[in-house]
BABA-983703 format. One record per atom (N, C-alpha, C): residue in three letters; x, y, z. Coordinates in steps of 0.2 Angstrom, whole numbers, plus 2048, in hexadecimal, padded with zeros to 3 digits. Example, Ala and Ser with C-alpha at 12.3 -4.5 7.8 and 13.67 -1.06 7.14 Angstrom:
2
ala8427E4827;ala83E7EA827;ala8427F0827;ser8407F5823;ser8447FB824;ser840800827;
//
This chain:
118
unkAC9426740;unkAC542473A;unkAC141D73C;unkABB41E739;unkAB541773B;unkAB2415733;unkAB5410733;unkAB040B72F;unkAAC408731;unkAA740872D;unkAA040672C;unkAA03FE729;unkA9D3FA72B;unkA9D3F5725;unkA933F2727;unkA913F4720;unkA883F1723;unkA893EA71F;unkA823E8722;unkA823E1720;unkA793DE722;unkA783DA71D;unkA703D8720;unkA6C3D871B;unkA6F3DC715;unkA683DF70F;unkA663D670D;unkA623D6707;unkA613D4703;unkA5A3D6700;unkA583CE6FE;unkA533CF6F8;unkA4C3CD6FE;unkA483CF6FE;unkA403D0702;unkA3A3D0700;unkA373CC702;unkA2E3CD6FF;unkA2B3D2702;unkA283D5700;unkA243DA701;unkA203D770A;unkA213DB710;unkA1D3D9716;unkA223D5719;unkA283D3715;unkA2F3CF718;unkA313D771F;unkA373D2720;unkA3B3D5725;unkA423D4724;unkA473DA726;unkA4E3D8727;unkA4F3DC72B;unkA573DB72E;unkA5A3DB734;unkA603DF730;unkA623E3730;unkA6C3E872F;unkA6F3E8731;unkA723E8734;unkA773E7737;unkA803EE734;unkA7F3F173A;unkA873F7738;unkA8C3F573C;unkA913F273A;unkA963F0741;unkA9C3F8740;unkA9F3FA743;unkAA5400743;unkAAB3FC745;unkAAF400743;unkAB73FC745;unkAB93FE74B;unkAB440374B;unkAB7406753;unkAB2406758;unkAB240C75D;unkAAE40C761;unkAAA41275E;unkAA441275E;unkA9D41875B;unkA9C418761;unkA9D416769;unkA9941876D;unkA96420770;unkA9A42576C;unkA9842C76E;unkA9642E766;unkA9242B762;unkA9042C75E;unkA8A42C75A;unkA8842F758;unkA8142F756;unkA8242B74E;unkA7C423750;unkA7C42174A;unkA76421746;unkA76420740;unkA7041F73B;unkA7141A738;unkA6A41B733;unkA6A41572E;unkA6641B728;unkA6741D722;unkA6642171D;unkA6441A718;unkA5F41C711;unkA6041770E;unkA6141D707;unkA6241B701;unkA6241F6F9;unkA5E4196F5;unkA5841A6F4;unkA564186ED;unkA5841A6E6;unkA584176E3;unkA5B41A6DC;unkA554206D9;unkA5C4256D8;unkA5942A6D7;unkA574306DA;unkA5842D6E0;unkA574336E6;unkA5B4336EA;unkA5A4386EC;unkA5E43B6F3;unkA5F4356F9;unkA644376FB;unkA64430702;unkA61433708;unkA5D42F70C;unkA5A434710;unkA5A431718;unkA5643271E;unkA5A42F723;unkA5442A723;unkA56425729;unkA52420729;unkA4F420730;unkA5541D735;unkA5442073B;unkA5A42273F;unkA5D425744;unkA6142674A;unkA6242474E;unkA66424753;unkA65424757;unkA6C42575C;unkA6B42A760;unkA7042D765;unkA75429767;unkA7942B76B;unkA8142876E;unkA7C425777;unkA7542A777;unkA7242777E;unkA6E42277D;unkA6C420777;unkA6741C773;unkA6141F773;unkA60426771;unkA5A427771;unkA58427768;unkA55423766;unkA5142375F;unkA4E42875B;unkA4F42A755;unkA4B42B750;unkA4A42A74B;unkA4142B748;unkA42425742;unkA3E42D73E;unkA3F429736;unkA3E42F731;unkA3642D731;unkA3242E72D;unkA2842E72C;unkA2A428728;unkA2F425723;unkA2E41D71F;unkA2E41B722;unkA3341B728;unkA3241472B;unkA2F412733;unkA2E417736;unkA2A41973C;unkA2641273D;unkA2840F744;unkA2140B743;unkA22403741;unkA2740473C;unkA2A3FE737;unkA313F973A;unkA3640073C;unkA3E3FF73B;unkA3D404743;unkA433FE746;unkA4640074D;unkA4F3FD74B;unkA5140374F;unkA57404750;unkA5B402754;unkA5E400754;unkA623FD75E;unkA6A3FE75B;unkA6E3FE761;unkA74401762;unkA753FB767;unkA7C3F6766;unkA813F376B;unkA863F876C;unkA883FB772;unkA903FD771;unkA943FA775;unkA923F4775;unkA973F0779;unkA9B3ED771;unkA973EC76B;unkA993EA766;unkA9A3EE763;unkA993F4761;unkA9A3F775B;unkA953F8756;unkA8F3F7757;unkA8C3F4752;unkA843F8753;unkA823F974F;unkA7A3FD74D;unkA773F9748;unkA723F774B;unkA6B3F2747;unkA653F7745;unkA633F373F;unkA5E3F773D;unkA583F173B;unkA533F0740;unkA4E3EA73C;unkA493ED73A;unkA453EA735;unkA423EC730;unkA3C3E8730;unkA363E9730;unkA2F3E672F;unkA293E972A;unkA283E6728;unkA203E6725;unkA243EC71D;unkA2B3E771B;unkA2C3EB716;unkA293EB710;unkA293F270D;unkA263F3705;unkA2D3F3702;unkA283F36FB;unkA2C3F36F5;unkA303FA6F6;unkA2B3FF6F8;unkA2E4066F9;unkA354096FD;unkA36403700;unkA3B403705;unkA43402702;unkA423FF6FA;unkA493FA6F8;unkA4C4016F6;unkA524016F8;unkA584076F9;unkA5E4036FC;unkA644066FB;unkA6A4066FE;unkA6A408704;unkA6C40570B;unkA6B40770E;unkA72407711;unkA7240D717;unkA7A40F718;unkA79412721;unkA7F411724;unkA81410729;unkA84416729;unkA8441A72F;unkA85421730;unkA88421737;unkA9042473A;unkA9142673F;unkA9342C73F;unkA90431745;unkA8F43A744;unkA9343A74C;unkA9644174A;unkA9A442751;unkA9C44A753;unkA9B44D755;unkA9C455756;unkA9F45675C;unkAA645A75B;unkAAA45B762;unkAAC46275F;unkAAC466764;unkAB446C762;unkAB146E75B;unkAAC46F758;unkAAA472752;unkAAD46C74C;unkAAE46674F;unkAB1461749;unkAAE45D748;unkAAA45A743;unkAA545673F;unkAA845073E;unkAA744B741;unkAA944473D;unkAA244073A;unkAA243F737;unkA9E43B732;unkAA343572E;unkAA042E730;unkA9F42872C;unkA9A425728;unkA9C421724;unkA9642071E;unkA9A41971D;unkA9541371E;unkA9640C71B;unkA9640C711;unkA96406710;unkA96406708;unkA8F406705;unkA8B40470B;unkA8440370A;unkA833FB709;unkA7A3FB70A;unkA783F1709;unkA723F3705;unkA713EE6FF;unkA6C3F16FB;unkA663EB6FF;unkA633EF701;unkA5A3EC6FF;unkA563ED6FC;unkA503E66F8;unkA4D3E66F5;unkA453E26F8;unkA443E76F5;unkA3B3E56F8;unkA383E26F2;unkA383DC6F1;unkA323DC6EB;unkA313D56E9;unkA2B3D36E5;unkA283CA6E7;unkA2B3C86E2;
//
């Protein structure tokens, strides 16, 4: 079992930046992490990825914007955030993915809300 715990949201002006921060109680090192956010009302969608080798992926909202890094000496998956829009304010959540033996683990923090707005 892996708890998730994020941290970093708040309140941001439009062209603001933040930093998130996922810590895990354990080791994600063989795990594929993400960052998803849910705006009210919608689906929760991805944000970005990135492999247990550190290889990256970002969704088309954030492309460009938001880079992802991974410590495994910490436990910990960052997600920094630039040239935020209002469009962006969502819950955002911390995602630990793992696939062995046909066994799926998946972890989900509580979420950090961000808001974008002046």
């Amino acid at each position: 079992q892996v708890q998730l715990v994020e941290s970093g949201g708040g309140l941001v002006q439009p062209g603001g930046s933040l930093r998130l921060s996922c810590a895990a109680s354990g080791s994600v090192r063989f795990y594929a992490m993400g960052w998803y956010r849910q705006a009210p009302g919608k689906q929760r969608e991805l944000v970005a990825r990135i492999t247990s080798g550190g290889t990256a992926i970002y969704a088309g909202s954030g492309r460009g914007r938001f880079t992802i890094s991974r410590d495994n000496t910490k436990n910990t998956v960052d997600l920094q955030m630039i040239s935020l829009k209002p469009e962006d304010t969502a819950v955002y959540y911390c995602n630990a993915h793992y696939e062995s033996h046909n066994k799926v683990y998946d972890y989900w923090g509580q979420g950090t809300q961000v808001t974008v707005s002046s």
